[in-house]
N, C-alpha and C positions, 0 to 999 in steps of 0.2 A: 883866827885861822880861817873864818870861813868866808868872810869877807875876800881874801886872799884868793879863794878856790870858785868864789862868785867870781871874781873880774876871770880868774883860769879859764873858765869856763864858758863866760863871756868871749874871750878872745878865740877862743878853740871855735865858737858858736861864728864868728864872724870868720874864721879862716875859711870855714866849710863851706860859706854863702860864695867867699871867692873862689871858692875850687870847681864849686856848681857853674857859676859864671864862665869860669876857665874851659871849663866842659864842653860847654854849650856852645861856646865861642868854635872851637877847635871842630867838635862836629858837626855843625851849621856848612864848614865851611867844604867840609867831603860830603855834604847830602848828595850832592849835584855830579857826584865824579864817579870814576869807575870802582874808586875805595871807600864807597857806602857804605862798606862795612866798617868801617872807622866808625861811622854815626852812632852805627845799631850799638858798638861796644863803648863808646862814650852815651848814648844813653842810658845803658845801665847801670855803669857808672854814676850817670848824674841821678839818679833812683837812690842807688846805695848810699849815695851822698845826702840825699834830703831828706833820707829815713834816719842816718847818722846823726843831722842836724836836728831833726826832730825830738831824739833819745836827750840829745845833749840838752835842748829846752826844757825837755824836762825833767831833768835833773838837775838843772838852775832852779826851776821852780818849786823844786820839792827842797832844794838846798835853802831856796828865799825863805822857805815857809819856815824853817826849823832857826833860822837865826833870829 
């Protein structure tokens, strides 16, 4: 089973890298416009995302260590 929940977890760990991307993308593209504030609230977003990604790393990692 844990095999299982490493690749889950993997995958979860790679969604998040593209959601960051998605983010970044999306408010890049209002920095420059009157709806900058799209930016500021996709940044924070991309924050809560990479703090997410982070939790999930390590929790693969503490899941690697126990198998």
């Amino acid at each position: 089973m844990s095999q299982s929940d490493l690749a889950e977890l993997s995958t979860i760990g790679a969604q998040l890298d593209e959601l960051v991307t998605r983010a970044v993308a999306v408010g890049d593209r209002y920095r420059e416009s009157p709806d900058s504030a799209i930016t500021s609230d996709l940044e924070l977003a991309e924050r809560s995302l990479v703090t997410a990604r982070r939790a999930v790393a390590r929790a693969t990692r503490t899941l690697a260590d126990s198998v």
